[in-house]
DSSP file (Angstrom, degrees, kcal/mol; ACC not computed):
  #  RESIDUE AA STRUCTURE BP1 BP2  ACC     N-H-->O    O-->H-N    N-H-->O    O-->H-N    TCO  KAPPA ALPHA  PHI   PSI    X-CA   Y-CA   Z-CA
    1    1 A X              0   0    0      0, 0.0     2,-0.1     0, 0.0     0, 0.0   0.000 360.0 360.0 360.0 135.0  -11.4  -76.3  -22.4
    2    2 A X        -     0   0    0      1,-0.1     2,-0.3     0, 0.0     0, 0.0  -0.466 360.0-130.8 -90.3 161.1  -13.5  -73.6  -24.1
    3    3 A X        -     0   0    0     -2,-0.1     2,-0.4     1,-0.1    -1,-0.1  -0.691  30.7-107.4-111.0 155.9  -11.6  -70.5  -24.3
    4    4 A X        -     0   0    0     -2,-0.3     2,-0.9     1,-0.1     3,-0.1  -0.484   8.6-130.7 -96.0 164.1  -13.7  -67.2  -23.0
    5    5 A X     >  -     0   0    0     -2,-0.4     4,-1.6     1,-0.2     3,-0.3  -0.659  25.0-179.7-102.3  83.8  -15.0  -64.6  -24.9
    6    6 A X  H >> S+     0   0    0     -2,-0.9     3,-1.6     2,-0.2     4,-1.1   0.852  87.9  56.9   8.5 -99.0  -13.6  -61.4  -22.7
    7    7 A X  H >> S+     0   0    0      1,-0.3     4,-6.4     2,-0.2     3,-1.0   0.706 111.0  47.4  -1.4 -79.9  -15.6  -59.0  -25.6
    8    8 A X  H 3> S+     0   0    0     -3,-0.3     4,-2.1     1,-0.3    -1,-0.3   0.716 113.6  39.1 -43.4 -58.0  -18.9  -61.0  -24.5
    9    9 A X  H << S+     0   0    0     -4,-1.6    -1,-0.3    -3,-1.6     4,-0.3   0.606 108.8  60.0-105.9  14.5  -18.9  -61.0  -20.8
   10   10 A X  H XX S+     0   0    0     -4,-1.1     4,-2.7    -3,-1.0     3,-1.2   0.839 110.1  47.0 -58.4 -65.6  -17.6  -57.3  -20.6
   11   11 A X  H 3X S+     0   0    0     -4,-6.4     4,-3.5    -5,-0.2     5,-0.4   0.980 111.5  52.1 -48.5 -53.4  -21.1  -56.7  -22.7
   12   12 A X  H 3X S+     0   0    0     -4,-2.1     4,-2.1     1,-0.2    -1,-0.2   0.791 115.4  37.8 -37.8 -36.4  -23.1  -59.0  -20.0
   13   13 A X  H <> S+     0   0    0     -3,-1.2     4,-0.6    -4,-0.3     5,-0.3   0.823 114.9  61.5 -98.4 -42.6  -21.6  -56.9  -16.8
   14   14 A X  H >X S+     0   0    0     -4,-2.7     4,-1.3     2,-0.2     3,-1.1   0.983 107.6  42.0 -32.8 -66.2  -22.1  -53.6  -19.2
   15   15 A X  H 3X S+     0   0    0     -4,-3.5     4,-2.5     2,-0.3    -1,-0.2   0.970 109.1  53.6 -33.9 -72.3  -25.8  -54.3  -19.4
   16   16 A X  H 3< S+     0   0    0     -4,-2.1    -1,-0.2    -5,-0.4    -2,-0.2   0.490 108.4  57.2 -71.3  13.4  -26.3  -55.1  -15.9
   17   17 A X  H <X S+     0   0    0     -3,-1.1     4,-1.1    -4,-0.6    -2,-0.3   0.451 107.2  44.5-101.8 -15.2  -24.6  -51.8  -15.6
   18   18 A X  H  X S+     0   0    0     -4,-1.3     4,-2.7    -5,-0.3     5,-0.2   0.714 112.4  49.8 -94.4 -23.7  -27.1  -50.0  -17.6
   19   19 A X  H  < S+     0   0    0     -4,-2.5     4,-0.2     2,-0.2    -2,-0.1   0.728 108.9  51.7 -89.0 -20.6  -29.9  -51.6  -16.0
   20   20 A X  H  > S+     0   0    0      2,-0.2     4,-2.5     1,-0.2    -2,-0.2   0.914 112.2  52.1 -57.8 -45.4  -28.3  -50.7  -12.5
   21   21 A X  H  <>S+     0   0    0     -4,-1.1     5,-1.4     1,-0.3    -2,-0.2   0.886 105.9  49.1 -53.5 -47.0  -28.2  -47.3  -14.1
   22   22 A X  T ><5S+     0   0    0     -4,-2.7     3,-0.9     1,-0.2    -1,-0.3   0.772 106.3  65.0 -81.3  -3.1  -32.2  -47.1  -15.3
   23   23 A X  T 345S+     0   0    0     -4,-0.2    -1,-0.2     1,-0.2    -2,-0.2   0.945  95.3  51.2 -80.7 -22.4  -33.1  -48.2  -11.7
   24   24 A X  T 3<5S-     0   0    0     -4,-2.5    -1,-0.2     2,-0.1    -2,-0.2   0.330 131.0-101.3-108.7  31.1  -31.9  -45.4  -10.4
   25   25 A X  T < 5S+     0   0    0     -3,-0.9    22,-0.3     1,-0.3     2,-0.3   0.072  75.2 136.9 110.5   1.6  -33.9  -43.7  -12.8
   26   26 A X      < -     0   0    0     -5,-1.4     2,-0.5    20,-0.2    -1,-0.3  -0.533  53.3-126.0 -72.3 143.6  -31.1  -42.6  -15.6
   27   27 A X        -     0   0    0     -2,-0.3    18,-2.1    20,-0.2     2,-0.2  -0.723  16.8-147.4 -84.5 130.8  -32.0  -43.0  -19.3
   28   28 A X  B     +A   44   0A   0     -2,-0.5    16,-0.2    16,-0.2     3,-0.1  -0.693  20.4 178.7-102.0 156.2  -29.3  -45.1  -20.8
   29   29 A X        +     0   0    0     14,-1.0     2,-0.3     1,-0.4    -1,-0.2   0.458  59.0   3.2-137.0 -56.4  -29.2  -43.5  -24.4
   30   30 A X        -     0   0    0     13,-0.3    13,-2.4     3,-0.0    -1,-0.4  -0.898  49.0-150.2-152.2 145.2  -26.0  -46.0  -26.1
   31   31 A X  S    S+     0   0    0     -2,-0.3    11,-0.2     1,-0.3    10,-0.2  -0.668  81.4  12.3 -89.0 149.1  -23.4  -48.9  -25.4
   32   32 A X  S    S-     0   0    0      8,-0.4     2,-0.4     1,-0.2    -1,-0.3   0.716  70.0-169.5  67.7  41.4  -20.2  -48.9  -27.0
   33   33 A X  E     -F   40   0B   0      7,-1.0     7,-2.2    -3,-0.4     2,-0.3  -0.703  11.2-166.8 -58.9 131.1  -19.8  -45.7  -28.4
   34   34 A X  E     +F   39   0B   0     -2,-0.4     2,-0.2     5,-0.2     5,-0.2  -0.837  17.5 156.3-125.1 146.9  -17.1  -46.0  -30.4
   35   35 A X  E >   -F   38   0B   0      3,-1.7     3,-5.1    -2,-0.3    50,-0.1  -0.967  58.8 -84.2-152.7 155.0  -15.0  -43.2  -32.1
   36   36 A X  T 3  S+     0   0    0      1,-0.3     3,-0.1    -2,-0.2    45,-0.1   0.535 123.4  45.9 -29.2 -25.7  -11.7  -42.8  -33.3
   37   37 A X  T 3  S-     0   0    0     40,-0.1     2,-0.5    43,-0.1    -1,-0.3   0.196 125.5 -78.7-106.3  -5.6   -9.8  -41.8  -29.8
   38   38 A X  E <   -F   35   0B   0     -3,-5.1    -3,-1.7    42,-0.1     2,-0.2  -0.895  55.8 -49.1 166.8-155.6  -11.7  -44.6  -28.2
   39   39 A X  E     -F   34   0B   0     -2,-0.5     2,-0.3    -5,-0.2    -5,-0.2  -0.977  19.5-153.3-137.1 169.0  -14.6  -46.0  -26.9
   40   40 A X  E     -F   33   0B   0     -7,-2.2    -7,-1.0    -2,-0.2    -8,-0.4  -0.975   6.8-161.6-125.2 144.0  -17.5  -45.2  -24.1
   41   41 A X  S    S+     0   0    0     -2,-0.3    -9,-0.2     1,-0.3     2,-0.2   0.732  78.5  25.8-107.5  -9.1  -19.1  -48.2  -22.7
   42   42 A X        -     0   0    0     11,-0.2    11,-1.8   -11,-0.2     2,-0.3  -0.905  53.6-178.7-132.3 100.8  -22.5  -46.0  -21.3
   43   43 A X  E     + B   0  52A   0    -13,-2.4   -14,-1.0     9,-0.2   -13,-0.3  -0.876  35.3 157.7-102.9 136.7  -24.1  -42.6  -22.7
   44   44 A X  E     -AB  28  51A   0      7,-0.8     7,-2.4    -2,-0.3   -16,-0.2  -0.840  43.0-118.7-162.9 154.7  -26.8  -42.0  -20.5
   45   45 A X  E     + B   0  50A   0    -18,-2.1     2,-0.3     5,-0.2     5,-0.2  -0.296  19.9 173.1 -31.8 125.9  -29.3  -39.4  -19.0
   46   46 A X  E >  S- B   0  49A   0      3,-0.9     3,-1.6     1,-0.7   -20,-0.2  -0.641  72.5 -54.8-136.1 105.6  -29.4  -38.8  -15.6
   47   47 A X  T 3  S-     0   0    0     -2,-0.3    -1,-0.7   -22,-0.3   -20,-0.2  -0.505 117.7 -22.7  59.2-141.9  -32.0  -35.5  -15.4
   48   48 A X  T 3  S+     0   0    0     -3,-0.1     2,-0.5     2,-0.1    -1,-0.3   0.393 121.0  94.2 -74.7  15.0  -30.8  -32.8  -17.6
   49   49 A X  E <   -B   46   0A   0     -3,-1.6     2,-1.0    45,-0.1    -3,-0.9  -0.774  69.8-124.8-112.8 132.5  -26.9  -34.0  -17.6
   50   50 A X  E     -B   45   0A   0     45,-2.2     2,-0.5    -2,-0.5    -5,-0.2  -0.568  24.5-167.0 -75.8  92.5  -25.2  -35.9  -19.6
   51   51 A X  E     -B   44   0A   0     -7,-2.4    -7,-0.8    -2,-1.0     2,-0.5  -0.600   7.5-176.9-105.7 120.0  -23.3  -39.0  -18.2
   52   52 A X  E     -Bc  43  98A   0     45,-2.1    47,-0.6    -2,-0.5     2,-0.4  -0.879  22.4-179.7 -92.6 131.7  -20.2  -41.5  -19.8
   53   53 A X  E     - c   0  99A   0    -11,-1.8   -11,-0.2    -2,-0.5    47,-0.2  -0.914  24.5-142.1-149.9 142.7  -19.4  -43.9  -17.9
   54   54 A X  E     - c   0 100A   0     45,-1.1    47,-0.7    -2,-0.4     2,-0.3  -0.397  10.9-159.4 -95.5 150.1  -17.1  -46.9  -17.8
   55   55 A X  E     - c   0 101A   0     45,-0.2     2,-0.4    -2,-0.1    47,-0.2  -0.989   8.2-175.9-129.1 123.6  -17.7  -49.9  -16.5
   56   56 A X  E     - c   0 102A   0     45,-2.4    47,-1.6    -2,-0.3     2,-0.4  -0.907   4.6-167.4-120.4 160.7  -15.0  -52.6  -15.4
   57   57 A X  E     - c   0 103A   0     -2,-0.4     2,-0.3    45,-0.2    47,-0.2  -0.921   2.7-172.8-139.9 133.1  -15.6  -55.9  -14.2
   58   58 A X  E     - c   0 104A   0     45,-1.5    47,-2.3    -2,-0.4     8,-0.2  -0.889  19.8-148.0-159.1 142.7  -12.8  -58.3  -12.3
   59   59 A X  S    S-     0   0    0     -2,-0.3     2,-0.1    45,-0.2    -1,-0.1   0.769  76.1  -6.1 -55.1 -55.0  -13.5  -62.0  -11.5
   60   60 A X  S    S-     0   0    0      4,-0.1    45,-0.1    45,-0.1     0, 0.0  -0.324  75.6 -89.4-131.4-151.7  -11.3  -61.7   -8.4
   61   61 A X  S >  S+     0   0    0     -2,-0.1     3,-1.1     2,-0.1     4,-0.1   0.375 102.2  81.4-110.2 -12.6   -9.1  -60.1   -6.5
   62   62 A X  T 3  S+     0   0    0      1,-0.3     3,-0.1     2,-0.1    -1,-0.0   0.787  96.8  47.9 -70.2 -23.1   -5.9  -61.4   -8.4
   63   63 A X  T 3  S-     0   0    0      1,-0.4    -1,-0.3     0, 0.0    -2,-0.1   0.012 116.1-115.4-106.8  27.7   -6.3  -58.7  -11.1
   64   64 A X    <   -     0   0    0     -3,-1.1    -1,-0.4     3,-0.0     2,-0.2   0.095  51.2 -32.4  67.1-176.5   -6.9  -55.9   -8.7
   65   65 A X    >   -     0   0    0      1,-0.1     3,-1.1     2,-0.1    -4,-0.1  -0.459  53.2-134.2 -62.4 127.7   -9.9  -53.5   -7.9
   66   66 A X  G >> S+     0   0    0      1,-0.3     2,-2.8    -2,-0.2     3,-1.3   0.975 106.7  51.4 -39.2 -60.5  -12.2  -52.7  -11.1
   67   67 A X  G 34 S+     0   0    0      1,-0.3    -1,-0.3     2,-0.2    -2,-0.1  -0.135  97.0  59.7 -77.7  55.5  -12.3  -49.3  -10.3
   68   68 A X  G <4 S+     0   0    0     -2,-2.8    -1,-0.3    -3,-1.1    -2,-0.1  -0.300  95.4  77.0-148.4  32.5   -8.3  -48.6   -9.8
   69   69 A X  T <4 S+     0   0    0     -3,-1.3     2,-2.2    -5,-0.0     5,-0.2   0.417  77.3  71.3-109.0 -16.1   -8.3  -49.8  -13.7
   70   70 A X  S  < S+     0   0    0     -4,-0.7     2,-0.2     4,-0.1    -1,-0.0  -0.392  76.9 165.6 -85.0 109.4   -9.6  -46.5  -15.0
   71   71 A X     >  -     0   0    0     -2,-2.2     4,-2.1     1,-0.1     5,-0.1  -0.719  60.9 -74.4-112.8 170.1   -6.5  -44.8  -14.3
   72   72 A X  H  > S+     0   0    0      2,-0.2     4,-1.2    -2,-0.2    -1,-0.1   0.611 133.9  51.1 -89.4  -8.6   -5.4  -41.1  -15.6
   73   73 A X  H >> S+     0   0    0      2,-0.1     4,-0.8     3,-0.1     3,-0.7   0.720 109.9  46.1 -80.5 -84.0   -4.8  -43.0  -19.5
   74   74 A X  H >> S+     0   0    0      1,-0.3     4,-3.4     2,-0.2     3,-1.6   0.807 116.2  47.9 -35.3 -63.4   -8.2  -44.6  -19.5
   75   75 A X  H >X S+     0   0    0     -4,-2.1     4,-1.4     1,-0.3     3,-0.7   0.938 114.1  46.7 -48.5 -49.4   -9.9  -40.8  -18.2
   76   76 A X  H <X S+     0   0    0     -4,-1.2     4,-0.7    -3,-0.7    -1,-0.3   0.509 110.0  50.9 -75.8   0.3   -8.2  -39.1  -20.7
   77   77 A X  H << S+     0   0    0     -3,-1.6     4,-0.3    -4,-0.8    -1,-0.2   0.511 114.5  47.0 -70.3 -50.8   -9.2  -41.7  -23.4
   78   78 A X  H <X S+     0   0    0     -4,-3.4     4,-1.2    -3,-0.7    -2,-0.2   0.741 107.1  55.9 -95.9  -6.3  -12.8  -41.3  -22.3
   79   79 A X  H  X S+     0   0    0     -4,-1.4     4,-1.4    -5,-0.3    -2,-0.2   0.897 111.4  48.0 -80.7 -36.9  -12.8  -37.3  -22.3
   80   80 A X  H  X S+     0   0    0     -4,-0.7     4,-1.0     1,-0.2    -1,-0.2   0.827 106.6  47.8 -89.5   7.8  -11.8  -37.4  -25.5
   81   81 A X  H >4 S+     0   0    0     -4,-0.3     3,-0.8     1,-0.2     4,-0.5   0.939 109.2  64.3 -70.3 -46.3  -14.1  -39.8  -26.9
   82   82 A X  H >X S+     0   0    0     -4,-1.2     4,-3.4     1,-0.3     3,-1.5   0.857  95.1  56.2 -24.3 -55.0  -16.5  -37.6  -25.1
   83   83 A X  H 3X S+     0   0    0     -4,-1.4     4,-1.3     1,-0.3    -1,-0.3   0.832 102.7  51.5 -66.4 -31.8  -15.8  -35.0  -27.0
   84   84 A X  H <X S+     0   0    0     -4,-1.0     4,-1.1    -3,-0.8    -1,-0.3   0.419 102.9  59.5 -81.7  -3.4  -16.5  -36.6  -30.0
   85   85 A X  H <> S+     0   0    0     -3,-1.5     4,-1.3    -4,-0.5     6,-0.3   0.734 109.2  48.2 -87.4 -55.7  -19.9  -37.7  -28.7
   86   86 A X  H  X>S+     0   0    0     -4,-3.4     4,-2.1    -5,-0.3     5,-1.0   0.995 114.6  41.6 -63.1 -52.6  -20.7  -33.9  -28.2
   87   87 A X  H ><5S+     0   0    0     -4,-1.3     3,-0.8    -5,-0.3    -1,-0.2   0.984 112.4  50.7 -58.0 -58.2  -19.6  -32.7  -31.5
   88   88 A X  H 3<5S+     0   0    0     -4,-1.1    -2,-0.2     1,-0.2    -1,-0.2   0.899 117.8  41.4 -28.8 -70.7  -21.0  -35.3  -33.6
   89   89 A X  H 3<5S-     0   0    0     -4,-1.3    -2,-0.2     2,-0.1    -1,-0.2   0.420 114.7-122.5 -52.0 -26.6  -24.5  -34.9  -31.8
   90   90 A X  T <<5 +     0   0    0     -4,-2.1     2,-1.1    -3,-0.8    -3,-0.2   0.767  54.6 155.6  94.5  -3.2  -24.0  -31.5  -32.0
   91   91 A X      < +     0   0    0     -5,-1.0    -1,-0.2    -6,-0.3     3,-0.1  -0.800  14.2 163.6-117.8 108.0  -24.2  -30.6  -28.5
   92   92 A X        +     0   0    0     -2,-1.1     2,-2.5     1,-0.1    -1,-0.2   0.735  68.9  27.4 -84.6-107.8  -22.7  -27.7  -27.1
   93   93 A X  S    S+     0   0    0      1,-0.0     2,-0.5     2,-0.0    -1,-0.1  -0.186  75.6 128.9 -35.3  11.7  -24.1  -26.8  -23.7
   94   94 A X        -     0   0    0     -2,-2.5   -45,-0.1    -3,-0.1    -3,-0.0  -0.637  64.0-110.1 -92.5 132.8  -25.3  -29.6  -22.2
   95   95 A X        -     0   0    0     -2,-0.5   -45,-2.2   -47,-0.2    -1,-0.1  -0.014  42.0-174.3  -2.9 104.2  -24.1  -30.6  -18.6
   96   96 A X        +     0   0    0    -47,-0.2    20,-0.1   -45,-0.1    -1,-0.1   0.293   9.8 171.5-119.6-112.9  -21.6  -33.9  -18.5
   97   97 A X        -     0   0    0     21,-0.1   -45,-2.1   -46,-0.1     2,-0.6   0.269  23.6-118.9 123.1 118.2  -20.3  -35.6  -16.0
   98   98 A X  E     -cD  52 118A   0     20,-0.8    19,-1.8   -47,-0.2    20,-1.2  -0.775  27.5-176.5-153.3 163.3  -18.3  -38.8  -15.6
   99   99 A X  E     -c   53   0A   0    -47,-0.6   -45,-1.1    -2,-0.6     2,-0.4   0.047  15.6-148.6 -82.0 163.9  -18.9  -41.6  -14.0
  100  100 A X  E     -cD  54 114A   0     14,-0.8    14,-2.3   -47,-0.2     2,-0.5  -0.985   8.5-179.2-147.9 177.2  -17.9  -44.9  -12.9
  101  101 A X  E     -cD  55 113A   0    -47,-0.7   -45,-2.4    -2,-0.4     2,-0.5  -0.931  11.3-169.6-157.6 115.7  -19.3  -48.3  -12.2
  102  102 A X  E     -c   56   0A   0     10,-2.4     2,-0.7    -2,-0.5   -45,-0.2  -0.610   7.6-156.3-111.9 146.7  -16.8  -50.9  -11.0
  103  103 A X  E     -c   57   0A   0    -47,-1.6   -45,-1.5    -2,-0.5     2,-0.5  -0.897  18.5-178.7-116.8 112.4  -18.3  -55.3  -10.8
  104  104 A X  E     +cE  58 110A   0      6,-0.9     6,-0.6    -2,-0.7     2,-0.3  -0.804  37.5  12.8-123.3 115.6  -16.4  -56.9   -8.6
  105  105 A X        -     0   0    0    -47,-2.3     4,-0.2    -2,-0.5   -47,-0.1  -0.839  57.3-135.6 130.8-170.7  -16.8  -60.9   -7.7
  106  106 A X  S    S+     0   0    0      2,-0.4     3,-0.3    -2,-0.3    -1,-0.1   0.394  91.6  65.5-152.3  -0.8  -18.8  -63.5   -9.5
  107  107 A X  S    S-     0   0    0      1,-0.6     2,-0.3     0, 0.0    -2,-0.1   0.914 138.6 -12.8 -78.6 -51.5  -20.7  -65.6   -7.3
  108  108 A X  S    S-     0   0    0     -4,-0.2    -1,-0.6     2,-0.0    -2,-0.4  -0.932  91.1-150.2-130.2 132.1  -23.0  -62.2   -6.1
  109  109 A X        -     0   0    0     -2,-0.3     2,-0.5    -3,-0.3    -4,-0.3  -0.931   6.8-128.1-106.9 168.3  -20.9  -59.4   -7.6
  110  110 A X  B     -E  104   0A   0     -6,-0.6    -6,-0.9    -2,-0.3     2,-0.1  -0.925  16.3-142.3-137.7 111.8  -21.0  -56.3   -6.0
  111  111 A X        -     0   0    0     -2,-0.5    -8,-0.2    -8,-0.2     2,-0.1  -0.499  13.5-170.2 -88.7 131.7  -21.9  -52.9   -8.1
  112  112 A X        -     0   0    0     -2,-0.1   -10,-2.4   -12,-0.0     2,-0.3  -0.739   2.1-171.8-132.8 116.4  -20.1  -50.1   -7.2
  113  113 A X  E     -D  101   0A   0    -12,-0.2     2,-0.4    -2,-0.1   -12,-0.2  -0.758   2.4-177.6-123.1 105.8  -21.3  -46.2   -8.9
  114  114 A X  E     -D  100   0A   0    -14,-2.3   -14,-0.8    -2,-0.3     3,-0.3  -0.874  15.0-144.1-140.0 132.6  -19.4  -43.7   -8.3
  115  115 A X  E    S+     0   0A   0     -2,-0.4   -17,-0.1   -16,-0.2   -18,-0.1   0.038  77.4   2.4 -51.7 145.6  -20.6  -40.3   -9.7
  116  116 A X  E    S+     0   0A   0      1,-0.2   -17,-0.3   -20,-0.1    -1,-0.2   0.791  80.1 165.3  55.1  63.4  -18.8  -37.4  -11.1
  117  117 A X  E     +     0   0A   0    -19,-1.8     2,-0.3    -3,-0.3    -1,-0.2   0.605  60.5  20.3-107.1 -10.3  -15.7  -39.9  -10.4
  118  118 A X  E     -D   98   0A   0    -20,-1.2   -20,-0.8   -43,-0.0     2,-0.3  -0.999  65.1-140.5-149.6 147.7  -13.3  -37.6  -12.8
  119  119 A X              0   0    0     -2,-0.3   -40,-0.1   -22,-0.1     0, 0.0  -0.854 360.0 360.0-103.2 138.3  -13.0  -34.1  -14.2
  120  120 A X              0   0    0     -2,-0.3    -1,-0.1   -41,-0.1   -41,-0.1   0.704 360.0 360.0 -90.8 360.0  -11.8  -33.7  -17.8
């Protein structure tokens, strides 16, 4: 039995999370930012504001809802990663926001986006 690459179809659902993202007309700008405090799995546009957003993905229902895995560790993990996105880059004043985008199933799986989903 071939063992799965976890790392591999996290990117696949990622993607089709970025591509959900440019259809509804945000520019996605990087995957996987990584910085010391963490990672972000989406930097993207949405007008002038600046959006991170996690994406989780579950197979079934045996490992709970995707979205009840970003839980008050995981926000505070990605605000500060956040933070390090803005400083690098240089960017004080911009608008942020973040988001989240939960994959649930595998047969059709079912995208769910929800905006502004935490304050940091």
């Amino acid at each position: 039995m071939e063992k799965i690459n976890w790392r591999r179809v996290g990117g696949m659902y990622e993607q089709a999370a970025g591509a959900y993202l440019e259809q509804k007309g945000y520019t996605v700008l990087e995957y996987n930012y990584r910085c010391r405090a963490g990672e972000i799995d989406i930097v993207a546009m949405d007008g002038d504001t600046l959006v991170f957003c996690e994406v989780k993905y579950r197979s079934g229902p045996e490992k709970g809802n995707s979205l009840e895995a970003v839980d008050a560790r995981k926000q505070q993990t990605i605000f500060r990663c956040a933070m390090f996105y803005l400083a690098e880059r240089k960017m004080g004043e911009i608008p942020c926001r973040f988001d989240v985008i939960g994959i649930d199933g595998t047969d059709s799986p079912e995208i769910v986006h929800i905006e502004d989903a935490f304050r940091g």
